[in-house]
MOPAC internal coordinates of N, CA, C and O (Angstrom, degrees):
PM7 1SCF
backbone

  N    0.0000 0     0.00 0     0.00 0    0    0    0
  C    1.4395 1     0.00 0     0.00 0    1    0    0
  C    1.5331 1   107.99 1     0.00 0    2    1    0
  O    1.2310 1   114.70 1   -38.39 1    3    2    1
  N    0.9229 1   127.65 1   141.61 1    3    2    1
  C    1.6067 1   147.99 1  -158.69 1    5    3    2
  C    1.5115 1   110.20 1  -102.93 1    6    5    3
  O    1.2310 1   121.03 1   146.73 1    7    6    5
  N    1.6314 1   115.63 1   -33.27 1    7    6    5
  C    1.5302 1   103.79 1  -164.29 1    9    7    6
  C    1.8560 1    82.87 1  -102.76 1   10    9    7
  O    1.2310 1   141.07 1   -21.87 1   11   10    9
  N    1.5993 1    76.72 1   158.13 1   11   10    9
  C    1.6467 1   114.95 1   163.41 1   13   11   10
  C    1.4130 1   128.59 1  -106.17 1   14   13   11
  O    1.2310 1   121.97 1   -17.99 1   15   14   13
  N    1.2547 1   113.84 1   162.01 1   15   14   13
  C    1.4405 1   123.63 1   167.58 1   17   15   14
  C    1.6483 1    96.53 1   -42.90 1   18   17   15
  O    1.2310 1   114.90 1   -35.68 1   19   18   17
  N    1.4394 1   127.28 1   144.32 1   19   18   17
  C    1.4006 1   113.69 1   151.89 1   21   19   18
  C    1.3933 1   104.06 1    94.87 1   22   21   19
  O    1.2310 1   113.59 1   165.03 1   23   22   21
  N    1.0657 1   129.74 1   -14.97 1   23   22   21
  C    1.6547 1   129.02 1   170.33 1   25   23   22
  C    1.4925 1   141.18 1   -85.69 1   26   25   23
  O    1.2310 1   124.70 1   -74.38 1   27   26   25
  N    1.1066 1   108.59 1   105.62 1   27   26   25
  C    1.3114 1   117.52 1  -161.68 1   29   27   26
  C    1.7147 1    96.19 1   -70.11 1   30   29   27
  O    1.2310 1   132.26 1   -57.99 1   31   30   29
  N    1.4335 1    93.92 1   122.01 1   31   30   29
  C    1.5969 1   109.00 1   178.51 1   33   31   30
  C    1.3326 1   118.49 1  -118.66 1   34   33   31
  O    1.2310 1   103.77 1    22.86 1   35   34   33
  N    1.7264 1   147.49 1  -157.14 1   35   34   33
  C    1.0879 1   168.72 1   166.52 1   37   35   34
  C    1.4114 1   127.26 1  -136.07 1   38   37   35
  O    1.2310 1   120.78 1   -48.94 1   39   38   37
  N    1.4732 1   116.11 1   131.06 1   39   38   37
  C    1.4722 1   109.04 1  -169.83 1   41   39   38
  C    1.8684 1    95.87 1   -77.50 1   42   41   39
  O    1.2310 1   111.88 1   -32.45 1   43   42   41
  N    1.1833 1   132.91 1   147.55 1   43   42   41
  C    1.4747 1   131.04 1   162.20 1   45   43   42
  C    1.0488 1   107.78 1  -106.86 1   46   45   43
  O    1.2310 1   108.26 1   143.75 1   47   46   45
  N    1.5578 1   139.54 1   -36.25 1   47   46   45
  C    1.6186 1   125.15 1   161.88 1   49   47   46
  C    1.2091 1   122.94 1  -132.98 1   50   49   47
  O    1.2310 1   117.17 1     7.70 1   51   50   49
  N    1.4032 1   122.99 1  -172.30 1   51   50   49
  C    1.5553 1   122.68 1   179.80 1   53   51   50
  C    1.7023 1    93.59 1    95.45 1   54   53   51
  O    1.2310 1   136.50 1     1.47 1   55   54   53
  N    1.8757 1    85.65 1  -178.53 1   55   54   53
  C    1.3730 1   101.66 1   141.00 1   57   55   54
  C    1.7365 1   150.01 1    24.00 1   58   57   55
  O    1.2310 1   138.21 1    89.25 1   59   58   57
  N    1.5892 1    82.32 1   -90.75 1   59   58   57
  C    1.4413 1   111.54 1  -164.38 1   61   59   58
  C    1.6356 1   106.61 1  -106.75 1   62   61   59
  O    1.2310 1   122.56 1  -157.77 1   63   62   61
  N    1.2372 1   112.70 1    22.23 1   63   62   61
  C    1.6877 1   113.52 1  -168.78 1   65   63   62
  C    1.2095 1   120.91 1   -60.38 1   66   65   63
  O    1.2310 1   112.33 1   -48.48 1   67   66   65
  N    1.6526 1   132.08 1   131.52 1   67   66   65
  C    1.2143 1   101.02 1  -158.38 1   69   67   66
  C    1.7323 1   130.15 1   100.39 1   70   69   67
  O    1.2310 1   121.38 1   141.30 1   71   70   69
  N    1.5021 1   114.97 1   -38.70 1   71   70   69
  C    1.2380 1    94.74 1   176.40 1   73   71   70
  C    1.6809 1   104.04 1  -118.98 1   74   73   71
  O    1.2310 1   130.33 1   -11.47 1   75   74   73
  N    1.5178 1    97.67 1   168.53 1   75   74   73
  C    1.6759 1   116.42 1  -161.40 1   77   75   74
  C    1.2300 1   101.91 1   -90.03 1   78   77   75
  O    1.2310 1   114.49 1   -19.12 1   79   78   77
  N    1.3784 1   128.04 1   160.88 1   79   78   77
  C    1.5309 1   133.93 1  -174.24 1   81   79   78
  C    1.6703 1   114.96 1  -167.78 1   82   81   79
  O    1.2310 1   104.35 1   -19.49 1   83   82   81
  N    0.4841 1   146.49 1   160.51 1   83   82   81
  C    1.7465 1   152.48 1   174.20 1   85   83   82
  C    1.6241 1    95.90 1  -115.02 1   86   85   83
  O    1.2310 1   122.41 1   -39.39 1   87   86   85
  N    1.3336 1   112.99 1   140.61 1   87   86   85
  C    1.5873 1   138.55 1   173.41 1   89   87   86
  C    1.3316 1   113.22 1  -100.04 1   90   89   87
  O    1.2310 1   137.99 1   -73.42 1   91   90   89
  N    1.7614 1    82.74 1   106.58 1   91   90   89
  C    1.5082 1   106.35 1   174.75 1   93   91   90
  C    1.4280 1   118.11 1   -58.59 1   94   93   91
  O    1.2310 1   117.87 1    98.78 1   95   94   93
  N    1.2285 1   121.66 1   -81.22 1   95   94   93
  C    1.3427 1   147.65 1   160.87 1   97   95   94
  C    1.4142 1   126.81 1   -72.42 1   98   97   95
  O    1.2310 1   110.14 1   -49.57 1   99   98   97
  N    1.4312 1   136.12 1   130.43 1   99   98   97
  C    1.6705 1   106.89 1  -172.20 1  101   99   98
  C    2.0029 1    85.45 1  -123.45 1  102  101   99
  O    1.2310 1   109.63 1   -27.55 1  103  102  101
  N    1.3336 1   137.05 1   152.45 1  103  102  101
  C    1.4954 1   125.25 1  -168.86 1  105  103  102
  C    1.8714 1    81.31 1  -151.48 1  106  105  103
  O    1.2310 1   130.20 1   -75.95 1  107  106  105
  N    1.4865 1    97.93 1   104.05 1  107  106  105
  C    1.0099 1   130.42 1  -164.86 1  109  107  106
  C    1.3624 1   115.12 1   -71.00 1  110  109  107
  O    1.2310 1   123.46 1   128.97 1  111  110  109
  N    1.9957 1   110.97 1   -51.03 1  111  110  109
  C    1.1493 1   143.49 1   159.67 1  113  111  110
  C    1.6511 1   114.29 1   -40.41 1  114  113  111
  O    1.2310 1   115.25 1   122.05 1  115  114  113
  N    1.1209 1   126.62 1   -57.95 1  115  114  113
  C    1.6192 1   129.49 1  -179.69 1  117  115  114
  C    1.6729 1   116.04 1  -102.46 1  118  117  115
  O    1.2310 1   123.98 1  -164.69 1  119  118  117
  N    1.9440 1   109.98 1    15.31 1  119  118  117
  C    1.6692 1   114.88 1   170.48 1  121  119  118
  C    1.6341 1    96.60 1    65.75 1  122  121  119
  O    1.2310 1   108.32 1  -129.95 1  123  122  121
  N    1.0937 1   139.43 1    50.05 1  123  122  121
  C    1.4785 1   131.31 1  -173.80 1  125  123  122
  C    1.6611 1   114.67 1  -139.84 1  126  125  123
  O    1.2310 1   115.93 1   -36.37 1  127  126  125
  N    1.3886 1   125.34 1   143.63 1  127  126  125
  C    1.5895 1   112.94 1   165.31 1  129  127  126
  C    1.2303 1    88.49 1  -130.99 1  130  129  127
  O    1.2310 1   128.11 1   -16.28 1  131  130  129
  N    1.3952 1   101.98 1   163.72 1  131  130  129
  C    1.5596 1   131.16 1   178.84 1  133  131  130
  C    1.7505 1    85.45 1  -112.36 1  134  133  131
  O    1.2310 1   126.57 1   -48.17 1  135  134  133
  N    1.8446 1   104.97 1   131.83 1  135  134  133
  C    1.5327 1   111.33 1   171.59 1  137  135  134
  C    1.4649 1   108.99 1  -129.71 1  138  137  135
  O    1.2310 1   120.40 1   -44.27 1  139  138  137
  N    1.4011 1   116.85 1   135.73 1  139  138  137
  C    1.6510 1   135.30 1  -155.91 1  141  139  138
  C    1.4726 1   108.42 1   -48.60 1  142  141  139
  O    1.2310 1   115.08 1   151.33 1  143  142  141
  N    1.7358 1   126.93 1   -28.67 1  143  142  141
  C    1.2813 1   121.20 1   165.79 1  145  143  142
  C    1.2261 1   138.99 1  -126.71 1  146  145  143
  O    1.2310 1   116.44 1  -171.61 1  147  146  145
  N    1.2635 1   124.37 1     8.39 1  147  146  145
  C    1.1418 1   155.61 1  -159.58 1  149  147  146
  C    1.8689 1   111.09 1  -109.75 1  150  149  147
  O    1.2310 1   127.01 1   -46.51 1  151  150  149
  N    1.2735 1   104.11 1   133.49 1  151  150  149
  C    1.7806 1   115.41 1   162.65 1  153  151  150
  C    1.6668 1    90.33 1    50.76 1  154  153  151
  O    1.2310 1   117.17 1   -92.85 1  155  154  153
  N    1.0165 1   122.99 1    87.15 1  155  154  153
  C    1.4371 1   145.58 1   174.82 1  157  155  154
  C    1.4565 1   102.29 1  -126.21 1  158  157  155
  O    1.2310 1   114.59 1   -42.46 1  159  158  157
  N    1.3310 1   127.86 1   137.54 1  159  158  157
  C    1.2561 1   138.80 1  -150.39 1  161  159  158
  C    1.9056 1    94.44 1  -141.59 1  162  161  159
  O    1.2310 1   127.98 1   -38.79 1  163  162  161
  N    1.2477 1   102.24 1   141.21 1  163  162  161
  C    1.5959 1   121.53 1   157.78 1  165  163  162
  C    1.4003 1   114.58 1   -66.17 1  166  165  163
  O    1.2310 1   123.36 1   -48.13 1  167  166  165
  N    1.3197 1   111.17 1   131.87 1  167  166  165
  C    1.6484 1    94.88 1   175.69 1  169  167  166
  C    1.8192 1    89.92 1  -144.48 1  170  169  167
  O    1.2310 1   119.87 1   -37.26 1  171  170  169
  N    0.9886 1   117.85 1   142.74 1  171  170  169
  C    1.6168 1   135.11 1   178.92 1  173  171  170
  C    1.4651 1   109.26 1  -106.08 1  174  173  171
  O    1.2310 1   121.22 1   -58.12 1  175  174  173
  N    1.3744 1   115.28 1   121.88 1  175  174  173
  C    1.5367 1   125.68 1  -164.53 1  177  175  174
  C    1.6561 1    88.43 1  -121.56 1  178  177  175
  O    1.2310 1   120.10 1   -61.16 1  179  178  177
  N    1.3063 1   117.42 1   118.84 1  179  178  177
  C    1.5946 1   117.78 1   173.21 1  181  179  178
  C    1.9818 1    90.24 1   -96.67 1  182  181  179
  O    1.2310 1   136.14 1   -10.78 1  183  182  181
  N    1.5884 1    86.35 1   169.22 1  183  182  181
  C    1.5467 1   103.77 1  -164.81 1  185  183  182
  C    1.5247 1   111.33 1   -69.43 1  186  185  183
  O    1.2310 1   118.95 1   167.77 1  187  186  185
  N    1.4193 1   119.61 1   -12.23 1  187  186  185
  C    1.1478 1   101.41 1  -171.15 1  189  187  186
  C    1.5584 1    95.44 1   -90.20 1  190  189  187
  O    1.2310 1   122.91 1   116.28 1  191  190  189
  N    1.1123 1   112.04 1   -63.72 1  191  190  189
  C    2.1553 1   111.53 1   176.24 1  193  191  190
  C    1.8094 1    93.26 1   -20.82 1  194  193  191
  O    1.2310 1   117.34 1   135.12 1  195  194  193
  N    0.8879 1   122.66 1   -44.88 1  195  194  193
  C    1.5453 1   126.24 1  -162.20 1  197  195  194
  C    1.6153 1    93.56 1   -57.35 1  198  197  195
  O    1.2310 1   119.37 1    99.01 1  199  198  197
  N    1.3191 1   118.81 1   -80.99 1  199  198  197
  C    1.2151 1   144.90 1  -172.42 1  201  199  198
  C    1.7416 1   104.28 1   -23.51 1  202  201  199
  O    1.2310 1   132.54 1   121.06 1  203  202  201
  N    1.5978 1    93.38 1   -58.94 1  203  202  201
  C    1.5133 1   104.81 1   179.51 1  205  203  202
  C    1.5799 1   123.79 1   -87.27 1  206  205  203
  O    1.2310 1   124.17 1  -159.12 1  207  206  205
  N    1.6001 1   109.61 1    20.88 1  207  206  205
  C    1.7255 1   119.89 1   151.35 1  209  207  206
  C    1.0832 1   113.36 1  -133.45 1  210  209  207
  O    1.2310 1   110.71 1    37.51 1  211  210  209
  N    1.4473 1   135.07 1  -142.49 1  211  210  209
  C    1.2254 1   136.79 1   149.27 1  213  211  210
  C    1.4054 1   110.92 1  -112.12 1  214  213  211
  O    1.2310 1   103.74 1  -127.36 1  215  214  213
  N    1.0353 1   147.54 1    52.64 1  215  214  213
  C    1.2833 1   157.09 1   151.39 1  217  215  214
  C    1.6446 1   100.56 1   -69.35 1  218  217  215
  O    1.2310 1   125.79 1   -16.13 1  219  218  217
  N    1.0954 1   106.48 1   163.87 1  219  218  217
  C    1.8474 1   128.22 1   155.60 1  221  219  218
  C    1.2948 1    98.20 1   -99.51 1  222  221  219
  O    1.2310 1   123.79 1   -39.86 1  223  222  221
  N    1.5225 1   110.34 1   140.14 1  223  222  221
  C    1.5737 1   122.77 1   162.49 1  225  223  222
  C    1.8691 1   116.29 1   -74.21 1  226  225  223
  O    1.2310 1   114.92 1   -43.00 1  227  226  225
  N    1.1036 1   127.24 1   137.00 1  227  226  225
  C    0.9648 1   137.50 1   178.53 1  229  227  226
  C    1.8878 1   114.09 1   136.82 1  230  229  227
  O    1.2310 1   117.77 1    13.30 1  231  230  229
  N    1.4568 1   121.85 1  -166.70 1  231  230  229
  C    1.7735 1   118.73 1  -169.68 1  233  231  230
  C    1.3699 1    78.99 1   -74.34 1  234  233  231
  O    1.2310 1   124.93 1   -56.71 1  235  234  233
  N    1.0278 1   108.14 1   123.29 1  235  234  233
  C    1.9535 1   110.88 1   122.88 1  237  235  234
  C    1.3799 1   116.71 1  -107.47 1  238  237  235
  O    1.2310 1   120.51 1    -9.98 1  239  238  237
  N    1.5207 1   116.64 1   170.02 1  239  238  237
  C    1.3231 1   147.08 1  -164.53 1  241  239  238
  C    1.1695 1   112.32 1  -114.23 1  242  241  239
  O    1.2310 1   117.37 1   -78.35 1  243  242  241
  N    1.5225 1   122.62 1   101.65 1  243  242  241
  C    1.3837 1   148.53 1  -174.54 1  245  243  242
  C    1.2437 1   125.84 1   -98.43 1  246  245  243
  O    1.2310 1   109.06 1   -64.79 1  247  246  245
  N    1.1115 1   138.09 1   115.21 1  247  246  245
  C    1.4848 1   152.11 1  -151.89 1  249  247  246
  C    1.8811 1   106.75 1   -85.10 1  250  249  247
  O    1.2310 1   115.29 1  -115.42 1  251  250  249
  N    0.9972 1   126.53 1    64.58 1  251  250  249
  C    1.6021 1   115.96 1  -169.73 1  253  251  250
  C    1.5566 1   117.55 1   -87.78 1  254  253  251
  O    1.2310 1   117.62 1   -49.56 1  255  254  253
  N    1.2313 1   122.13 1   130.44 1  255  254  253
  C    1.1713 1   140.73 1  -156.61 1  257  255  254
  C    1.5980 1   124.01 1   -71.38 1  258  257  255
  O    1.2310 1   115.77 1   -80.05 1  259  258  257
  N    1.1133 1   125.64 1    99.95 1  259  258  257
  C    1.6888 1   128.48 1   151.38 1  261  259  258
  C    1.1107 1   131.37 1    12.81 1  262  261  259
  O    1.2310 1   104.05 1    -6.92 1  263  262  261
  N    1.2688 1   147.01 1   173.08 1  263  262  261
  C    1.1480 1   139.57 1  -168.14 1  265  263  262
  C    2.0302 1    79.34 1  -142.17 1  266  265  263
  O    1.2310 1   118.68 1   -56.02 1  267  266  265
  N    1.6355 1   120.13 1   123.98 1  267  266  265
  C    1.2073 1   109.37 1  -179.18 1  269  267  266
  C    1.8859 1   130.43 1   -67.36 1  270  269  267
  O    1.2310 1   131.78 1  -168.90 1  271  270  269
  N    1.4314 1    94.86 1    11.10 1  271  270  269
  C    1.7353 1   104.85 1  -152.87 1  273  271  270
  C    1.9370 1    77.20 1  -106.74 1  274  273  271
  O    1.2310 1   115.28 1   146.07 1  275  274  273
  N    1.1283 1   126.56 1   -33.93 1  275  274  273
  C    1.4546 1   126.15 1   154.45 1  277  275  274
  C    1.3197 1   147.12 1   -37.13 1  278  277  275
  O    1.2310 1   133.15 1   160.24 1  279  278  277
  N    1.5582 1    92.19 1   -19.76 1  279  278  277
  C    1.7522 1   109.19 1  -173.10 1  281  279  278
  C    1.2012 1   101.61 1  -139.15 1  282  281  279
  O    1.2310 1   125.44 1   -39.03 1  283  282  281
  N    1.4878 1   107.15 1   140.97 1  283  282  281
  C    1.7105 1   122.89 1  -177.89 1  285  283  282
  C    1.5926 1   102.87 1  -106.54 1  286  285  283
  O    1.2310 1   115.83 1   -13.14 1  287  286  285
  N    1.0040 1   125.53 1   166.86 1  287  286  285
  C    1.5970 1   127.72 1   159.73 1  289  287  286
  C    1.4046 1   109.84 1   -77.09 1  290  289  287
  O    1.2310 1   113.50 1   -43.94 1  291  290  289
  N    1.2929 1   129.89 1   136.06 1  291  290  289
  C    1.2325 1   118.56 1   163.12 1  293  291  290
  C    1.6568 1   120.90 1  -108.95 1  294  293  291
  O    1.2310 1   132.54 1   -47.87 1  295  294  293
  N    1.5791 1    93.39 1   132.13 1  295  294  293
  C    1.8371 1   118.75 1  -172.44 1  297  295  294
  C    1.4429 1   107.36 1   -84.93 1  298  297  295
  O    1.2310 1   121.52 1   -61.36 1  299  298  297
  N    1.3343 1   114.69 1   118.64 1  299  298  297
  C    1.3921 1   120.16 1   170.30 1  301  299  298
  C    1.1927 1   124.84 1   -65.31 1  302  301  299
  O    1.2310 1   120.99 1   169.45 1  303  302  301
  N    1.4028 1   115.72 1   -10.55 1  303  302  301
  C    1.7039 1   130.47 1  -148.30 1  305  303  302
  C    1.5483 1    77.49 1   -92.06 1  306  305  303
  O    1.2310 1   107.80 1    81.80 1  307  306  305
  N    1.2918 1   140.37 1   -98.20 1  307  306  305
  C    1.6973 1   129.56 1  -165.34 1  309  307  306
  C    1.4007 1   103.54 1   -91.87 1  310  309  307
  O    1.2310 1   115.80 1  -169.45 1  311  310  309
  N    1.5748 1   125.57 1    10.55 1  311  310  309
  C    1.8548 1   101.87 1   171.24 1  313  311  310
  C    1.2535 1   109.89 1    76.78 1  314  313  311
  O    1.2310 1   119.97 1  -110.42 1  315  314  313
  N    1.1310 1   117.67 1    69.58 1  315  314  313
  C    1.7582 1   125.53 1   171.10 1  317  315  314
  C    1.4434 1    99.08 1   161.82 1  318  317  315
  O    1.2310 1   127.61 1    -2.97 1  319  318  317
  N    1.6910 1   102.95 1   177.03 1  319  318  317
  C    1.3705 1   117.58 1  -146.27 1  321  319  318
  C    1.8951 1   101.96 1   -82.61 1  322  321  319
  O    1.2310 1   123.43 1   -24.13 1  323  322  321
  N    1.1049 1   111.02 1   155.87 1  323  322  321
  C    1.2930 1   110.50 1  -166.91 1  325  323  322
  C    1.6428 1   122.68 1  -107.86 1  326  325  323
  O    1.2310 1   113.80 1   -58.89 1  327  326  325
  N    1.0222 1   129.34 1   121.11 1  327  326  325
  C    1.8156 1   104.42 1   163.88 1  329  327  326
  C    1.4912 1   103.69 1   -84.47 1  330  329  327
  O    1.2310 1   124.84 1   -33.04 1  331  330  329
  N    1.5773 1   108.31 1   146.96 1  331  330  329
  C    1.1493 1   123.01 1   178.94 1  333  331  330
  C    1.4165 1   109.57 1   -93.14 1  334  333  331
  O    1.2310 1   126.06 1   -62.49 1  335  334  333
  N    1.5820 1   105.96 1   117.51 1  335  334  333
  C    1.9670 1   101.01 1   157.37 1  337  335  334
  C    1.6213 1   107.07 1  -121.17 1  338  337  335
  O    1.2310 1   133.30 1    17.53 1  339  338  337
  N    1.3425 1    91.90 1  -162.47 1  339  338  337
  C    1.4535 1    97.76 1  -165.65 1  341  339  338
  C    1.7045 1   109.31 1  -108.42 1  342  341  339
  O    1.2310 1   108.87 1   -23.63 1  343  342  341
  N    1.4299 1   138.44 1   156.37 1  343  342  341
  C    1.2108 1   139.35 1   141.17 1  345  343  342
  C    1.0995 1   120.71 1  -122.97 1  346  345  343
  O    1.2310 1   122.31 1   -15.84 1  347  346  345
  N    1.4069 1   113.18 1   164.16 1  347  346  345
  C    1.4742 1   115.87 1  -171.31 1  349  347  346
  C    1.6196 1    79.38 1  -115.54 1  350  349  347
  O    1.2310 1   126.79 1   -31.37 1  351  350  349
  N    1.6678 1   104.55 1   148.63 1  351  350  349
  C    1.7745 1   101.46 1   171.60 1  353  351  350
  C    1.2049 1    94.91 1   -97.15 1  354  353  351
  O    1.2310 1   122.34 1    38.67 1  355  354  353
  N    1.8899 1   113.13 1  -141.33 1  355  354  353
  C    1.6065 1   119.20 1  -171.33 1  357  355  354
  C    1.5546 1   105.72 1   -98.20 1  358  357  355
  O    1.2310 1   123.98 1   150.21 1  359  358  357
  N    1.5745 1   109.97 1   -29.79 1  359  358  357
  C    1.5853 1    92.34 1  -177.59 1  361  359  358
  C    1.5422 1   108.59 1  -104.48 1  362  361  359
  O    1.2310 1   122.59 1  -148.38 1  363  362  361
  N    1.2347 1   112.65 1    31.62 1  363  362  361
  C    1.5425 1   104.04 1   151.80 1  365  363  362
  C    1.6538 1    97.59 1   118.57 1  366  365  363
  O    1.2310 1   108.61 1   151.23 1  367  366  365
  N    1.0725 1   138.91 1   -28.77 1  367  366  365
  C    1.9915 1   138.26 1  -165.67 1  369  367  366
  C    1.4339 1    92.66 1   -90.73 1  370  369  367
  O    1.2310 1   126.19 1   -43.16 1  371  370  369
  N    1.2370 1   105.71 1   136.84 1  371  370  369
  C    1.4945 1   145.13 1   165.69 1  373  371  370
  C    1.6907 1   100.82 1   -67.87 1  374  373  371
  O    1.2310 1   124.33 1   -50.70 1  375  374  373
  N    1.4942 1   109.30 1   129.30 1  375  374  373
  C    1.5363 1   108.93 1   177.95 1  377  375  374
  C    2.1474 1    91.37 1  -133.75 1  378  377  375
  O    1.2310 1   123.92 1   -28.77 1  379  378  377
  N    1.3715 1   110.09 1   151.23 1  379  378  377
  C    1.4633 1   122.75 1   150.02 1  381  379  378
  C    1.3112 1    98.44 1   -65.10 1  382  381  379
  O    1.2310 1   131.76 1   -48.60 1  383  382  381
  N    1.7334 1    94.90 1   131.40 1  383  382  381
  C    1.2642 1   108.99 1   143.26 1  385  383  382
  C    1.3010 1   128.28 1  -138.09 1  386  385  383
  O    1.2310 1   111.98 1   -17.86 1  387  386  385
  N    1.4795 1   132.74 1   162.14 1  387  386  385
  C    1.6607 1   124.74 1   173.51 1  389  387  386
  C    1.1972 1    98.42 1   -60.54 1  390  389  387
  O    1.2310 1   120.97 1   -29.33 1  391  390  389
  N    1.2289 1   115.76 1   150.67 1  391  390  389
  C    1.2954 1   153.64 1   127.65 1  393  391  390
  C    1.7533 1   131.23 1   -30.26 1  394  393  391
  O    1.2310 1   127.24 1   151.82 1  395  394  393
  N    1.1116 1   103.68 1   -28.18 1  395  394  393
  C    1.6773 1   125.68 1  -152.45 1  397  395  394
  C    1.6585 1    92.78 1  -110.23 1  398  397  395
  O    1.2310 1   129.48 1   117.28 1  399  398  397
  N    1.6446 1    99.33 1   -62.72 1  399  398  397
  C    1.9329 1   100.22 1  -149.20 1  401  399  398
  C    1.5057 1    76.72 1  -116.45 1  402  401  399
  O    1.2310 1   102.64 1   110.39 1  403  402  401
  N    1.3473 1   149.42 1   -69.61 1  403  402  401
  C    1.4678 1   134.35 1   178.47 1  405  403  402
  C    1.5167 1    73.54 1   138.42 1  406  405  403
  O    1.2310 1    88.01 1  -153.01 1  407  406  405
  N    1.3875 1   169.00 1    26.99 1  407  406  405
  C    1.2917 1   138.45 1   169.71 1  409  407  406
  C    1.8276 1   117.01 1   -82.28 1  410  409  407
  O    1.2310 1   127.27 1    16.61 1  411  410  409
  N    0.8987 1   103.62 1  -163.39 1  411  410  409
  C    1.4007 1    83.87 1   175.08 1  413  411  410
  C    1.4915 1   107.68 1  -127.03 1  414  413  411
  O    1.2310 1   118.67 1   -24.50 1  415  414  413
  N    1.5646 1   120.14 1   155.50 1  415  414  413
  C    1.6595 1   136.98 1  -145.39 1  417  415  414
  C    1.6513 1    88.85 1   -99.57 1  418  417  415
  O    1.2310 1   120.10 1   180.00 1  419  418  417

């Protein structure tokens, strides 16, 4: 998987197609990111679950996670979604780069 914590991406289908988000969480293991505003879910906490965490009982608002084949990186260099490769610079560190325009991610 290619994205990181911290990467401003693009939804490409579903839902949310179309809109931009930064990656909260990236879960490498099940191909998935969690993104800071996007696909947020209702969740109902009755008083006793409460009792037995520290939560408050009542809805909270749950952040549920992406499917990573859903989200592109997005490249500032022409404004659209990016494939990520790799470069090596001159003194030796590996940087992202687009695919498309060559800048770096």
């Amino acid at each position: 998987m290619k994205l990181k914590k911290g990467d401003d991406v693009v939804v490409l289908s579903g839902k949310y197609r179309g809109e931009r988000a930064k990656v909260e969480e990236a879960l490498p293991r099940t191909n998935q990111v969690v993104l800071d505003t996007l696909n947020i879910s209702k969740k109902h906490l009755s008083s006793a679950r409460a009792r037995a965490g520290t939560q408050q009982a009542g809805i909270i608002d749950k952040f549920m996670p992406l499917d990573a084949s859903n989200v592109a990186l997005w490249c500032d260099g022409h404004k659209g979604p990016a494939r990520a490769g790799t470069d090596v610079m001159d003194d030796g560190t590996k940087v992202r780069v687009c695919r498309n325009c060559g800048t770096k991610l």
